[in-house]
C-alpha positions in Angstrom: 0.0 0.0 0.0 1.9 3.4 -1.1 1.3 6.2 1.3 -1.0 8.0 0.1 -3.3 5.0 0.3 -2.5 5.2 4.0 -3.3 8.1 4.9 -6.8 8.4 2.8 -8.1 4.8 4.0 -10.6 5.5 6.8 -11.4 8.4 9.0 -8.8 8.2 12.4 -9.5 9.7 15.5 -6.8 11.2 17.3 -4.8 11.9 20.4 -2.9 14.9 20.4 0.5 15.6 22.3 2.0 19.0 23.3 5.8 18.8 25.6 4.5 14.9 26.3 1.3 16.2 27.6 -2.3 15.0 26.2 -4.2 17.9 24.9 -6.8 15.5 22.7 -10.0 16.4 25.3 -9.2 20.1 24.9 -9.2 20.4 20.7 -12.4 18.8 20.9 -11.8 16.8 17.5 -13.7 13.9 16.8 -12.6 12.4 14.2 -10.3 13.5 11.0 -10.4 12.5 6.9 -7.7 12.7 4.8 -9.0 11.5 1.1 -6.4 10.3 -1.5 -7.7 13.6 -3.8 -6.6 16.4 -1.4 -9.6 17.0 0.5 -9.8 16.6 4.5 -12.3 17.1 6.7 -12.7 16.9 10.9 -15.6 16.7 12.8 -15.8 18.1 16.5 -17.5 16.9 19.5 -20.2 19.4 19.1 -21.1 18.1 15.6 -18.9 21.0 13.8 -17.5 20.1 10.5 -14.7 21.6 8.7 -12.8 20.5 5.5 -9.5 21.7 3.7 -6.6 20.1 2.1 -3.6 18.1 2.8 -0.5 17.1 0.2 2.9 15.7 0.2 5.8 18.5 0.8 8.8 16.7 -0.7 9.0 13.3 -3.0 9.9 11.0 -0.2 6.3 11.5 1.7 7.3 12.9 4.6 6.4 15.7 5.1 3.0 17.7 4.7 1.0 20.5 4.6 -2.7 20.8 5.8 -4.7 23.9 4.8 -7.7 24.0 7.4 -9.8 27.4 8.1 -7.7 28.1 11.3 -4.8 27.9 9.3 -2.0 26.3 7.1 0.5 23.8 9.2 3.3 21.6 8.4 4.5 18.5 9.6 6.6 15.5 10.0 5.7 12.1 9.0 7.4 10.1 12.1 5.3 6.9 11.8 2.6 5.6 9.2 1.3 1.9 9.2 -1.7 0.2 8.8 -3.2 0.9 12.2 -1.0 4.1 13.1 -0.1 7.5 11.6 2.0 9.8 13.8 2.7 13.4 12.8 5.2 16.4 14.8 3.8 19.9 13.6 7.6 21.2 12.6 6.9 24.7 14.0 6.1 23.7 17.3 6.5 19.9 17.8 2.6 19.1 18.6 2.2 15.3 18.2 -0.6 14.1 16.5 -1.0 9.9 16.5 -4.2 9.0 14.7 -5.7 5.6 15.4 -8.3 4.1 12.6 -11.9 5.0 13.8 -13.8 1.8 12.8 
């Protein structure tokens, strides 16, 4: 499976780290899309929807950019299986690991 494939297969929930701490709870983020065309979407706890974008930054896959309506941010590809994707924002080191929401 390339990585693209990866990424777009199912919508993920996620838990979010900031200095090793768990901020998931306070985000409020339900679950998050990435599609294999580009889009993305994320749904919060109080039903709220928003979409963007999301693509590759460099030809190895490893990094990325996702355009939301908050903002643009860019990050690190640390770990992407199956089961997990892990991502470091590379301004400010926030961990995202997402986990497949099934």
């Amino acid at each position: 499976m390339d990585r693209i494939e990866l990424i777009a297969q199912y919508p993920r929930t996620a838990k979010v780290l900031k200095n090793g701490q768990d901020i998931s709870a306070s985000l409020g983020v339900e679950a998050i899309k990435y599609n294999a065309d580009g889009t993305a979407w994320r749904k919060f706890q109080d039903g709220t929807v928003e979409s963007g974008t999301w693509r590759f930054l460099n030809p190895e896959q490893t990094q990325i950019e996702v355009e939301m309506p908050k903002g643009t941010t860019r990050w690190v590809i640390l770990e992407l299986h199956d089961d997990v994707y892990r991502k470091a924002n590379i301004e400010n080191g926030v961990e995202f690991i997402y986990s497949p929401l099934r």
